[in-house]
N, CA, C, O and CB atoms as a CASP TS submission, in Angstrom:
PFRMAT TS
TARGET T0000
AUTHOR 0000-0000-0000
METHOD Language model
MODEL 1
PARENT N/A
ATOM      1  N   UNK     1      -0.502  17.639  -9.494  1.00  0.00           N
ATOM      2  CA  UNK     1       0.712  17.102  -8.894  1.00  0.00           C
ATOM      3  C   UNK     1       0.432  15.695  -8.374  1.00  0.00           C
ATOM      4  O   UNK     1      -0.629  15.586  -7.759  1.00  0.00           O
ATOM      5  CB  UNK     1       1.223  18.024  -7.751  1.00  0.00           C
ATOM      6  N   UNK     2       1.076  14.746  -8.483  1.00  0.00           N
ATOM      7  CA  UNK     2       0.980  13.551  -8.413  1.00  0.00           C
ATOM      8  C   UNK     2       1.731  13.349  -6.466  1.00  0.00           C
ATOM      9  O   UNK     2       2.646  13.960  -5.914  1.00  0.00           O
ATOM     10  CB  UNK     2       1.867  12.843  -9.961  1.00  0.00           C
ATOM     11  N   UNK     3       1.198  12.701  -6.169  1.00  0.00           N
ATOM     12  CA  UNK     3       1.860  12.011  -4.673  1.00  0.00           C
ATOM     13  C   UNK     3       2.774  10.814  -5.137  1.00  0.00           C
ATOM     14  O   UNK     3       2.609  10.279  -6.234  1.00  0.00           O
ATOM     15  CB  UNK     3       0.512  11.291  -3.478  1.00  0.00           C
ATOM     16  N   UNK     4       3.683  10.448  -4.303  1.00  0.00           N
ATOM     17  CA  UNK     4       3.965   8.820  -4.282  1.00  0.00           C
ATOM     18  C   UNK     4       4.033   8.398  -2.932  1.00  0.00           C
ATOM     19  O   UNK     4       4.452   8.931  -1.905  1.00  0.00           O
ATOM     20  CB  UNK     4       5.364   8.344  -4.996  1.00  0.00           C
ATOM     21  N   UNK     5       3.366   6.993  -3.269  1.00  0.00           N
ATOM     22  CA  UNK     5       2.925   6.434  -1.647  1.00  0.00           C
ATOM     23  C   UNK     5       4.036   5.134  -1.622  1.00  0.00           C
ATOM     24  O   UNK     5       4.527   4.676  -2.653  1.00  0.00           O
ATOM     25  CB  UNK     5       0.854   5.763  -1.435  1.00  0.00           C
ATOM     26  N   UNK     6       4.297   4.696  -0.433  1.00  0.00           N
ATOM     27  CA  UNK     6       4.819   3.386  -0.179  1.00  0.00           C
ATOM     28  C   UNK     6       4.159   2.444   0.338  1.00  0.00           C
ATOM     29  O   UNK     6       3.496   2.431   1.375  1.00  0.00           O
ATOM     30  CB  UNK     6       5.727   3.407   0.475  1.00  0.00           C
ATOM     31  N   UNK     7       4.439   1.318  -0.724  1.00  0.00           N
ATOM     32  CA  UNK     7       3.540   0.185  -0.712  1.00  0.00           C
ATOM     33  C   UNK     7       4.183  -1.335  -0.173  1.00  0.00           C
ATOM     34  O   UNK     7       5.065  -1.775  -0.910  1.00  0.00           O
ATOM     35  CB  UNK     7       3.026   0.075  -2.217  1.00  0.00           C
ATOM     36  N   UNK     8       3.867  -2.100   0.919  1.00  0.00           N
ATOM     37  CA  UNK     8       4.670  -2.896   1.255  1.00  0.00           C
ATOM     38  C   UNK     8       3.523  -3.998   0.550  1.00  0.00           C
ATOM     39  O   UNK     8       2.293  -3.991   0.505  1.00  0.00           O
ATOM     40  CB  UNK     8       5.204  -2.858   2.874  1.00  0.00           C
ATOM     41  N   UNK     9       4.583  -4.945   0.027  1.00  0.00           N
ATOM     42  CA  UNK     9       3.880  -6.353  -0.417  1.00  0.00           C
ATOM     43  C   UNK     9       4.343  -7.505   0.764  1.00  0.00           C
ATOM     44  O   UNK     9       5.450  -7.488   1.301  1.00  0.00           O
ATOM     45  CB  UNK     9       4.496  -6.894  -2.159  1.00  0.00           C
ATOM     46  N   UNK    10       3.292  -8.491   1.052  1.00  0.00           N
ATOM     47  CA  UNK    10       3.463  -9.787   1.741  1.00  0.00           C
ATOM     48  C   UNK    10       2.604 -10.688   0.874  1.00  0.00           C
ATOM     49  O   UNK    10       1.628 -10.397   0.183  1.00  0.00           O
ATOM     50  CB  UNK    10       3.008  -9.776   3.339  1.00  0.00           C
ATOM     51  N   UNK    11       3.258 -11.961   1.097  1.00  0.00           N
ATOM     52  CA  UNK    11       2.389 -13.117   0.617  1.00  0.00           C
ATOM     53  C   UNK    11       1.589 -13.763   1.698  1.00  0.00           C
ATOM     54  O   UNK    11       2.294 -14.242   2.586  1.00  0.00           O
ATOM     55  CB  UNK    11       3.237 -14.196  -0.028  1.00  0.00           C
ATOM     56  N   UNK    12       0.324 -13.900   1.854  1.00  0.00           N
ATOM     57  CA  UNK    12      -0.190 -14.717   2.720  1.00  0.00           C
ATOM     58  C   UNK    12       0.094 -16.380   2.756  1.00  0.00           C
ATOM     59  O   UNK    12       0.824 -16.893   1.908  1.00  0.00           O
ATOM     60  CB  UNK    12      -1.458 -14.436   2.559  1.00  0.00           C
ATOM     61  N   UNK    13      -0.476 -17.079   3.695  1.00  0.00           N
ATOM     62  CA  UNK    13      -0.408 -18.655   3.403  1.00  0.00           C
ATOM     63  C   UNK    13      -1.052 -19.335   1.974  1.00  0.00           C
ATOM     64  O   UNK    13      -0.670 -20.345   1.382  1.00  0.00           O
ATOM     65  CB  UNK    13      -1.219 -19.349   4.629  1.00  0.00           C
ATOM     66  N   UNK    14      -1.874 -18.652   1.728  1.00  0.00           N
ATOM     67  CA  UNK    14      -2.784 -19.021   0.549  1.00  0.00           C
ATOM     68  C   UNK    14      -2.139 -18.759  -0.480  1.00  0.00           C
ATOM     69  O   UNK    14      -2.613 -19.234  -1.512  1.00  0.00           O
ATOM     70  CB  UNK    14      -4.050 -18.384   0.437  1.00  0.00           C
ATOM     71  N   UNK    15      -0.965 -18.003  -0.597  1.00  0.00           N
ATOM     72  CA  UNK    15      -0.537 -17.156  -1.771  1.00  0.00           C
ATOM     73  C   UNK    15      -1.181 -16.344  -2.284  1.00  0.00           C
ATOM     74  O   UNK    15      -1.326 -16.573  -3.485  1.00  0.00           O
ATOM     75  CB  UNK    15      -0.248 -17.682  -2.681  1.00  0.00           C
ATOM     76  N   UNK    16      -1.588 -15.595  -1.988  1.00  0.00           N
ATOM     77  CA  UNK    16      -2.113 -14.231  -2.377  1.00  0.00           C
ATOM     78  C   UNK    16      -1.080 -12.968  -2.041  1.00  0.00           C
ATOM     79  O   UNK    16      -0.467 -12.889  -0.976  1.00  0.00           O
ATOM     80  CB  UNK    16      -3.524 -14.008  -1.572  1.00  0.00           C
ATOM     81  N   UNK    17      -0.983 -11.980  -3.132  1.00  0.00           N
ATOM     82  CA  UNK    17      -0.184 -11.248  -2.810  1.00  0.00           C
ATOM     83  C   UNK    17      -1.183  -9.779  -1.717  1.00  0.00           C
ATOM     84  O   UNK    17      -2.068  -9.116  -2.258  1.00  0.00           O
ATOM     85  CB  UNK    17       0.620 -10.929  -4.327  1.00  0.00           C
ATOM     86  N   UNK    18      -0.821  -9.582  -0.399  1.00  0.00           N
ATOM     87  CA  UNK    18      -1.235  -7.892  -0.002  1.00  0.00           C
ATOM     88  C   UNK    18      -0.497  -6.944   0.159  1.00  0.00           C
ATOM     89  O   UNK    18       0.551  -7.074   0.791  1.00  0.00           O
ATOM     90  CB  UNK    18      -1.807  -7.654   1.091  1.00  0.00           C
ATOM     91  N   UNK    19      -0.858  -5.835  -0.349  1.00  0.00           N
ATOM     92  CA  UNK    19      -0.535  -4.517  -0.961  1.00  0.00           C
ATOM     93  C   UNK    19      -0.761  -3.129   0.403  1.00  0.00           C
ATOM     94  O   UNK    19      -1.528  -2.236   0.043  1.00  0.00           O
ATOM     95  CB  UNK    19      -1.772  -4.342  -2.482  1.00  0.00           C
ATOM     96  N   UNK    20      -0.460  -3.047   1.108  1.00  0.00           N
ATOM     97  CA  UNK    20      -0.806  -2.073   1.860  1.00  0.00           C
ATOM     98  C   UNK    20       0.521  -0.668   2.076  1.00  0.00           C
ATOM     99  O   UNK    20       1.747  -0.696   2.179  1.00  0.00           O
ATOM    100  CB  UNK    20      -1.227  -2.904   3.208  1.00  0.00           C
ATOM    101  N   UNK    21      -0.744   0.704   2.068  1.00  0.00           N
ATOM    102  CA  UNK    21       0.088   2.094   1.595  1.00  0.00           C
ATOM    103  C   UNK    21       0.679   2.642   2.934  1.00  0.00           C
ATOM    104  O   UNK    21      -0.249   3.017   3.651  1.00  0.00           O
ATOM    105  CB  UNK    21      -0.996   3.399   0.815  1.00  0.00           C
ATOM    106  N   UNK    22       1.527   2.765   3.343  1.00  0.00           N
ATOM    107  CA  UNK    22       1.906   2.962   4.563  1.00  0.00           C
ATOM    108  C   UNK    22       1.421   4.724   4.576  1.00  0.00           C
ATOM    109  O   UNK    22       1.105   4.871   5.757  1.00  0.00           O
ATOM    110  CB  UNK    22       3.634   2.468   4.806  1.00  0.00           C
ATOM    111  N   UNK    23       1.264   5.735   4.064  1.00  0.00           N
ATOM    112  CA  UNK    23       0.784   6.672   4.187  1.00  0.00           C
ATOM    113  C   UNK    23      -0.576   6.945   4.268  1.00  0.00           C
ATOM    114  O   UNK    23      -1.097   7.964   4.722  1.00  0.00           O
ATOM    115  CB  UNK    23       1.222   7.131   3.548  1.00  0.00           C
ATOM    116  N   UNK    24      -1.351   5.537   3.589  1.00  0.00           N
ATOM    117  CA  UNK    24      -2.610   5.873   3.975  1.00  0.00           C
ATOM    118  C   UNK    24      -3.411   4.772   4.975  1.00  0.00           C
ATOM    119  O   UNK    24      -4.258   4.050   4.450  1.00  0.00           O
ATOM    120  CB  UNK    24      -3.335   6.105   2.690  1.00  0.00           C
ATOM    121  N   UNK    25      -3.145   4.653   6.373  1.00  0.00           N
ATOM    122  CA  UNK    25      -3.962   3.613   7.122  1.00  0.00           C
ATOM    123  C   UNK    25      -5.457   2.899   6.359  1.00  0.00           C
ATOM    124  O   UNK    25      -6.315   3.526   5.737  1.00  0.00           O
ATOM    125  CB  UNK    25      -4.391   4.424   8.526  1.00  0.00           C
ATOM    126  N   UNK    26      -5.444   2.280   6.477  1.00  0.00           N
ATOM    127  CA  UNK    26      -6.442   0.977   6.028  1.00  0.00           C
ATOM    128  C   UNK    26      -6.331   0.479   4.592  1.00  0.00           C
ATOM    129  O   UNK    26      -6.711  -0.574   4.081  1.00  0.00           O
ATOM    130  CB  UNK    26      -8.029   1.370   6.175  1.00  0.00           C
ATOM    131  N   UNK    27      -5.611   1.693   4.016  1.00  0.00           N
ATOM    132  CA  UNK    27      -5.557   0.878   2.510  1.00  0.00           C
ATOM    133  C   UNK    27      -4.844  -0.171   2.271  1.00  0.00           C
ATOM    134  O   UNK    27      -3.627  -0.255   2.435  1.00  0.00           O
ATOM    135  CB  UNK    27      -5.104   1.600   1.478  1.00  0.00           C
ATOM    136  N   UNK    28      -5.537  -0.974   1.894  1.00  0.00           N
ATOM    137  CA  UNK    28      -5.169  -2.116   1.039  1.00  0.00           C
ATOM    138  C   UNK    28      -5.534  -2.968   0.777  1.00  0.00           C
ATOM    139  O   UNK    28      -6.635  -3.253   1.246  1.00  0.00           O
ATOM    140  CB  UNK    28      -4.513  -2.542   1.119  1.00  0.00           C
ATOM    141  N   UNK    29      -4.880  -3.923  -0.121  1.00  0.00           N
ATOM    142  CA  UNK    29      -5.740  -5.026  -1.119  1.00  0.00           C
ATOM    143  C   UNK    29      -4.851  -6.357  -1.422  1.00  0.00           C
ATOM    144  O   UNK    29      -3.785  -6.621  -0.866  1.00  0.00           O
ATOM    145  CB  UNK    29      -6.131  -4.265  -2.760  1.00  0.00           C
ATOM    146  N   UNK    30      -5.535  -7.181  -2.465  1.00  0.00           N
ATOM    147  CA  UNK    30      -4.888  -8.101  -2.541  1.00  0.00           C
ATOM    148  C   UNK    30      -5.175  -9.033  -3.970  1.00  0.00           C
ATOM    149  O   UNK    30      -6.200  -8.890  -4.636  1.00  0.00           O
ATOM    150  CB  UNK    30      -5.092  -8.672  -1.306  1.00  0.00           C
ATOM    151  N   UNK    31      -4.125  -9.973  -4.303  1.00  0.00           N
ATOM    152  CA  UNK    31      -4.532 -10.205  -5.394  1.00  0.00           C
ATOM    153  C   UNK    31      -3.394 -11.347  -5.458  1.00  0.00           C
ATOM    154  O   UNK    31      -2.497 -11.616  -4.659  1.00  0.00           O
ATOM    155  CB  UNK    31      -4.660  -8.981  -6.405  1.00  0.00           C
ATOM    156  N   UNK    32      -3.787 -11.978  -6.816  1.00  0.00           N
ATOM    157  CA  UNK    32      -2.916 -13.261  -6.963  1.00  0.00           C
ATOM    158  C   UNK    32      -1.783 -13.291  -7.743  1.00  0.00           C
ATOM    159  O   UNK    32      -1.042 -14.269  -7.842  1.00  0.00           O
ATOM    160  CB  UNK    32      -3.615 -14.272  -7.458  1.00  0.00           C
ATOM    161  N   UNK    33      -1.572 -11.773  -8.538  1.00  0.00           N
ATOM    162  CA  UNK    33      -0.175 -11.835  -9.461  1.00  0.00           C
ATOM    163  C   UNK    33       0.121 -10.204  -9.103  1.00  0.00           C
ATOM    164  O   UNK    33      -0.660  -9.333  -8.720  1.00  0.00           O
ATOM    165  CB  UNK    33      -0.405 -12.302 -11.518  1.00  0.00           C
ATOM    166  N   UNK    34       1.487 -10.158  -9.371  1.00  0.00           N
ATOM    167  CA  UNK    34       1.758  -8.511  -9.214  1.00  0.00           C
ATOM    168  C   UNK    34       1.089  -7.915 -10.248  1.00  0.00           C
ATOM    169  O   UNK    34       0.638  -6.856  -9.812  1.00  0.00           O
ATOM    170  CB  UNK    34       3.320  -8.000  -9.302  1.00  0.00           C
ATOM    171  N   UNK    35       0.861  -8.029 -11.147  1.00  0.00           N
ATOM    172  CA  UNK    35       0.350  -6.963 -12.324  1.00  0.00           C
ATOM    173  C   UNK    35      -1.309  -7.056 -11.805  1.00  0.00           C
ATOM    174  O   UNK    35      -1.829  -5.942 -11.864  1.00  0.00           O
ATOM    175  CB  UNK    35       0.697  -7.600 -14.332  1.00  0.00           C
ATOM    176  N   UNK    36      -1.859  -7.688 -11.516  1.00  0.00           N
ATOM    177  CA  UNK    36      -3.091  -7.541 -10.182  1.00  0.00           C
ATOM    178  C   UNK    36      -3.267  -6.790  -9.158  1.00  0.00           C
ATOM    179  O   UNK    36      -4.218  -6.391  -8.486  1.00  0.00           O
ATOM    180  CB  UNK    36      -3.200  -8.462  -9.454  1.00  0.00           C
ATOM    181  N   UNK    37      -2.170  -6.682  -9.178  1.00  0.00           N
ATOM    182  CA  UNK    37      -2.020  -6.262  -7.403  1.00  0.00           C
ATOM    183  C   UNK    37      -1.494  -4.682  -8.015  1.00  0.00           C
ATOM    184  O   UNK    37      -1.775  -3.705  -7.321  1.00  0.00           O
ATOM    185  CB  UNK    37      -0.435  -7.475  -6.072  1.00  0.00           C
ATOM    186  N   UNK    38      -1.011  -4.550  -8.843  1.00  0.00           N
ATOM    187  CA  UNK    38      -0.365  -2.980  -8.801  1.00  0.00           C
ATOM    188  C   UNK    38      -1.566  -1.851  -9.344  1.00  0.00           C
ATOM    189  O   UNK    38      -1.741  -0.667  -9.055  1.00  0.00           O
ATOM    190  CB  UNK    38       1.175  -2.873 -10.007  1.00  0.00           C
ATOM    191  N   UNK    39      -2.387  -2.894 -10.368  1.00  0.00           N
ATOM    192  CA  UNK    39      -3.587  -2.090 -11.020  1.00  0.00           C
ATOM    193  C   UNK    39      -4.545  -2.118  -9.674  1.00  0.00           C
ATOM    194  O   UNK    39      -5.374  -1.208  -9.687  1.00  0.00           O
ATOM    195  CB  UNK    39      -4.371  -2.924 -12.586  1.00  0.00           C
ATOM    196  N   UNK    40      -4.594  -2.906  -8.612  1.00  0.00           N
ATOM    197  CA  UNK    40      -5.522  -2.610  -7.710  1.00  0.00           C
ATOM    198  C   UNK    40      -5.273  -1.857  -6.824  1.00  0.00           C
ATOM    199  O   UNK    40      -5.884  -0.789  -6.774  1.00  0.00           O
ATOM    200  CB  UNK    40      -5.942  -3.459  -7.227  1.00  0.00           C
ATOM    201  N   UNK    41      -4.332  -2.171  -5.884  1.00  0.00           N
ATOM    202  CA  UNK    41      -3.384  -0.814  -5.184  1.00  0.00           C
ATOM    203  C   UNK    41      -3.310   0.536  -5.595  1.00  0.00           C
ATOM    204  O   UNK    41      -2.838   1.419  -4.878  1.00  0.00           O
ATOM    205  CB  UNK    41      -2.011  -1.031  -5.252  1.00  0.00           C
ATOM    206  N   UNK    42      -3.855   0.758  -6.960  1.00  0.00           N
ATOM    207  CA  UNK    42      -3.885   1.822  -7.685  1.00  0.00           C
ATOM    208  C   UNK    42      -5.052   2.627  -7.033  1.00  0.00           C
ATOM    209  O   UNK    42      -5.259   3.569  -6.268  1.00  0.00           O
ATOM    210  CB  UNK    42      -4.016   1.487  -9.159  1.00  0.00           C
ATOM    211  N   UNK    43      -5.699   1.677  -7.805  1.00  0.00           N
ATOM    212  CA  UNK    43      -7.671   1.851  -7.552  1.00  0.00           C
ATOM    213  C   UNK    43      -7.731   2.046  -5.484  1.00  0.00           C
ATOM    214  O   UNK    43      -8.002   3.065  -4.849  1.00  0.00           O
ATOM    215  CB  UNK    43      -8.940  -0.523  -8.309  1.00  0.00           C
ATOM    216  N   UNK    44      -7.433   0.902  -5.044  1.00  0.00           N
ATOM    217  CA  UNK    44      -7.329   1.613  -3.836  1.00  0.00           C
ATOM    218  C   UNK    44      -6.982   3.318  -3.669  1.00  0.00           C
ATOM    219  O   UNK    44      -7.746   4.273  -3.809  1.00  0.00           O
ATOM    220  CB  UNK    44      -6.327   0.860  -3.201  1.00  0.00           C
ATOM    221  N   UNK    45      -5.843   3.294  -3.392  1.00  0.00           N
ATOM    222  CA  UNK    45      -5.497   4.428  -3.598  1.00  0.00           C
ATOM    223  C   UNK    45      -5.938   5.572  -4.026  1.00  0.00           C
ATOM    224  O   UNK    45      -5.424   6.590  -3.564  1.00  0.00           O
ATOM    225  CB  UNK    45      -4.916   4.314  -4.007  1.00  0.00           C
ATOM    226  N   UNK    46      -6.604   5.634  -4.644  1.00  0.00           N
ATOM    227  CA  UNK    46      -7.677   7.003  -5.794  1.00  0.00           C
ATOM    228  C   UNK    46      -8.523   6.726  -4.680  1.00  0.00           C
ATOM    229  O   UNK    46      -8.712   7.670  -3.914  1.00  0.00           O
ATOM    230  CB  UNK    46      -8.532   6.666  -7.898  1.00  0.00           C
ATOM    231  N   UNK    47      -9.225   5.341  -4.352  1.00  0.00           N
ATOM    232  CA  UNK    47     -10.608   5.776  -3.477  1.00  0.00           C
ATOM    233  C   UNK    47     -10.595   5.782  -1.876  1.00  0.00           C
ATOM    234  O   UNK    47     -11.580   5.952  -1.157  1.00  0.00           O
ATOM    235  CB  UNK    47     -11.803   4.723  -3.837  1.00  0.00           C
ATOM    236  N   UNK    48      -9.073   5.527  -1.408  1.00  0.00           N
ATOM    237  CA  UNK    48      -8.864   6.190  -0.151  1.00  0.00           C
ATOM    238  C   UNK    48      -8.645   7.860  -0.406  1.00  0.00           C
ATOM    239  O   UNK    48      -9.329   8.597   0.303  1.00  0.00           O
ATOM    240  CB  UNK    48      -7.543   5.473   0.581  1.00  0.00           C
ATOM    241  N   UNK    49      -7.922   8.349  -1.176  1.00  0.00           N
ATOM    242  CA  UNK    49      -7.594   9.545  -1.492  1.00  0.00           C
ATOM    243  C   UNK    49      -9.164  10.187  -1.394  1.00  0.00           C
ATOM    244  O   UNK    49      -9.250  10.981  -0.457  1.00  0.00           O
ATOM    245  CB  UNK    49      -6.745   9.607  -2.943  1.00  0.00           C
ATOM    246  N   UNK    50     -10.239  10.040  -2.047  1.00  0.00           N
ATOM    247  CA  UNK    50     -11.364  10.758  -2.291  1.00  0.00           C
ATOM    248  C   UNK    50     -12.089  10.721  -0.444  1.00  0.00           C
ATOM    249  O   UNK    50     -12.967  11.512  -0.100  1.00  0.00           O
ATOM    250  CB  UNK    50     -12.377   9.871  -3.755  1.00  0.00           C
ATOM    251  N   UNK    51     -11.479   9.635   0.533  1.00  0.00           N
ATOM    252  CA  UNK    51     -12.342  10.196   1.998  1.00  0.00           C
ATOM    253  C   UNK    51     -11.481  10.776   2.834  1.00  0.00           C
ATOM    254  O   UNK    51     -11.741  10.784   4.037  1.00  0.00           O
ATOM    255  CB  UNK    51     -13.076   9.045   2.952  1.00  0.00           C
ATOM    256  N   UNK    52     -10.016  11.507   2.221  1.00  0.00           N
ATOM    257  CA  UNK    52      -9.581  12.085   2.944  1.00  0.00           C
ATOM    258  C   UNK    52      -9.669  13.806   2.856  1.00  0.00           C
ATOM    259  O   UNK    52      -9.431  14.448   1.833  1.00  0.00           O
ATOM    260  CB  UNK    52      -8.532  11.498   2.935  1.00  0.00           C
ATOM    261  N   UNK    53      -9.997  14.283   3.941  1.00  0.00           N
ATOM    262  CA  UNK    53     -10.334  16.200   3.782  1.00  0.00           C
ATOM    263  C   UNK    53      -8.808  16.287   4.204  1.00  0.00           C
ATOM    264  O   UNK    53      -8.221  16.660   3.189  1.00  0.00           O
ATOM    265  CB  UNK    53     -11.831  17.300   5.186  1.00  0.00           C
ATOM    266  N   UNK    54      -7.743  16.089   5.399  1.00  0.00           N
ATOM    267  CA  UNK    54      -6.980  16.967   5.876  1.00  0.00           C
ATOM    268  C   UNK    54      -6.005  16.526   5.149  1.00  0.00           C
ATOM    269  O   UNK    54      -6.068  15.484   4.496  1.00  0.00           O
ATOM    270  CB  UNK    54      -6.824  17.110   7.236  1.00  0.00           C
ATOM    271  N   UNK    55      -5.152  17.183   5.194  1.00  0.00           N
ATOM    272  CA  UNK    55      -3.830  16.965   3.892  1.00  0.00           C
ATOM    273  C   UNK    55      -2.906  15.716   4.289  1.00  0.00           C
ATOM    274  O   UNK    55      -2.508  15.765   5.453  1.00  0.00           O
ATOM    275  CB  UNK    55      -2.581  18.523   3.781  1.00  0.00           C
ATOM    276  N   UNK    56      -2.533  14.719   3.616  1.00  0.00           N
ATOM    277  CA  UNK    56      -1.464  13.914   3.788  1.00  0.00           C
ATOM    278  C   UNK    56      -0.303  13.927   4.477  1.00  0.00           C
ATOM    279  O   UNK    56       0.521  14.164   3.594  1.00  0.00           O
ATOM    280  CB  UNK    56      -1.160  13.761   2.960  1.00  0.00           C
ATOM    281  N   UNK    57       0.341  13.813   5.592  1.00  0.00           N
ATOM    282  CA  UNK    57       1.333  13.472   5.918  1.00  0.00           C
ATOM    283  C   UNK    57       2.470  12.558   5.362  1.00  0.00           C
ATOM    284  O   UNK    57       2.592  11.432   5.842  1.00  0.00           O
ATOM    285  CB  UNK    57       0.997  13.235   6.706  1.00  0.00           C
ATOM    286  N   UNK    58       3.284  12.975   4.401  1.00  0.00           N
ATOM    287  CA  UNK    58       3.740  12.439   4.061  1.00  0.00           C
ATOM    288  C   UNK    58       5.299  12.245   4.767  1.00  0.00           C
ATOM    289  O   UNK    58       6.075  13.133   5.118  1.00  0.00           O
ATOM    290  CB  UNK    58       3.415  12.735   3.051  1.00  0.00           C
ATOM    291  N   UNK    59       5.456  10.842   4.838  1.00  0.00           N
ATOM    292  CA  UNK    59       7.160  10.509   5.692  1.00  0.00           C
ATOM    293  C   UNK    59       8.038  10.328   4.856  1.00  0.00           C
ATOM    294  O   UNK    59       7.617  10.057   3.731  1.00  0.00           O
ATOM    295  CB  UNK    59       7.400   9.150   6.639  1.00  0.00           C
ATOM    296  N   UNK    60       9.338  10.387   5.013  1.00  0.00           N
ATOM    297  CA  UNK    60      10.307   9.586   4.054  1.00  0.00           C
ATOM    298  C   UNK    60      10.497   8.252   4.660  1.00  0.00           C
ATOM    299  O   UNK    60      10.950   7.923   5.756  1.00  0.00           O
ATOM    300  CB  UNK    60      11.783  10.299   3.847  1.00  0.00           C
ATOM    301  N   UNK    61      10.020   7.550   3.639  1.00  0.00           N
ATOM    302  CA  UNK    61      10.575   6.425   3.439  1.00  0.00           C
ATOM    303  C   UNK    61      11.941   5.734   3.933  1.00  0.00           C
ATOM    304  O   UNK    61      12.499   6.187   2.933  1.00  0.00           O
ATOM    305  CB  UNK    61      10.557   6.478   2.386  1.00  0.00           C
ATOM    306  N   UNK    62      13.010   5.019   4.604  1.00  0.00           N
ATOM    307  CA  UNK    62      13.561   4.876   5.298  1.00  0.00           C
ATOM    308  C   UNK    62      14.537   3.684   4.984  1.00  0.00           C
ATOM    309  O   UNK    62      15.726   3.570   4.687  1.00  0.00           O
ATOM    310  CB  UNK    62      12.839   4.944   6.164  1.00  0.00           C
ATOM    311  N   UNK    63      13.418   2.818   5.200  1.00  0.00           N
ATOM    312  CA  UNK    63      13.909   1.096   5.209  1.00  0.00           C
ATOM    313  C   UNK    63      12.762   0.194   5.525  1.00  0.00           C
ATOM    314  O   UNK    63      11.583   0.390   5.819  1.00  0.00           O
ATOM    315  CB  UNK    63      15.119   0.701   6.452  1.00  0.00           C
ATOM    316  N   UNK    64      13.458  -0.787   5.374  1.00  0.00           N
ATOM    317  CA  UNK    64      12.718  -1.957   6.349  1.00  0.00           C
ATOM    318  C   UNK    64      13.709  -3.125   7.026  1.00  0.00           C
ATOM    319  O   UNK    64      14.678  -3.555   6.400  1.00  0.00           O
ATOM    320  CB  UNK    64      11.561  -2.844   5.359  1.00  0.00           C
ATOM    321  N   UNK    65      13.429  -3.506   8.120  1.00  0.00           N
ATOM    322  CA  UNK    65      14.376  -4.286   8.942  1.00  0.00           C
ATOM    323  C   UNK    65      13.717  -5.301   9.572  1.00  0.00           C
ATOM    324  O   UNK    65      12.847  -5.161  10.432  1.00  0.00           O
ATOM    325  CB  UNK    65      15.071  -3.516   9.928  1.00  0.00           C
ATOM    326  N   UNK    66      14.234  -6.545   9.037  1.00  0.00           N
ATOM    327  CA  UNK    66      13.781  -7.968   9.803  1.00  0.00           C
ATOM    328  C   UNK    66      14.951  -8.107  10.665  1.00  0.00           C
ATOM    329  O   UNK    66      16.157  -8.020  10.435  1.00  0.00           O
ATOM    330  CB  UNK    66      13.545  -9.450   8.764  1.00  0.00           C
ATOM    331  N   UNK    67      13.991  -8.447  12.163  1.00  0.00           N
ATOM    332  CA  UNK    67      14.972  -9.067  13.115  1.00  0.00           C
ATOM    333  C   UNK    67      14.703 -10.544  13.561  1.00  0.00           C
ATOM    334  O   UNK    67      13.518 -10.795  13.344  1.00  0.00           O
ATOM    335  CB  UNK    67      15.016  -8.216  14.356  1.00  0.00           C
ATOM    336  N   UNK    68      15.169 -11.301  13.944  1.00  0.00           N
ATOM    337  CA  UNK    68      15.008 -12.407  14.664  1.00  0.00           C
ATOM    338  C   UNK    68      14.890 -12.082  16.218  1.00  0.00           C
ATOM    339  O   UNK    68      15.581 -11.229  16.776  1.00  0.00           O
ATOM    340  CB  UNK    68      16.119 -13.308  14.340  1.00  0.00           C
ATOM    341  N   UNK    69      13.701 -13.052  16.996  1.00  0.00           N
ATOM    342  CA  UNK    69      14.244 -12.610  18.342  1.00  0.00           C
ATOM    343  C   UNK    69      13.630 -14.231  19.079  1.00  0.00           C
ATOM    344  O   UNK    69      13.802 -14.470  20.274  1.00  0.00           O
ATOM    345  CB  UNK    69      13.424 -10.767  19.062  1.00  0.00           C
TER
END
């Protein structure tokens, strides 16, 4: 059975794209084109998956909301 994780992308100043899994704390990566970034986020992913023992918490997904303040 396959999971699906949610992945937020940002561009840094440098332009680099980062990839981080909101279901799995610390994962993530980065790279300079999306087709980079999706094959690596991948690979992340498989090798956060292999140091986790207790089962996933998985959330629904929701939104995202920019505010000004």
């Amino acid at each position: 059975m396959k999971n699906e994780f949610t992945v937020i992308i940002e561009r840094d100043s440098a332009g680099y794209l980062i990839a981080s899994v909101l279901e799995l704390p610390g994962c993530h990566t980065q790279a300079k084109t999306f087709d980079q970034l999706q094959e690596r986020i991948r690979e992340a992913v498989e090798l956060c998956l292999l140091d986790i023992d207790d089962p996933i918490e998985m959330n629904q997904f929701v939104g995202i909301q920019r505010i000004a303040v």
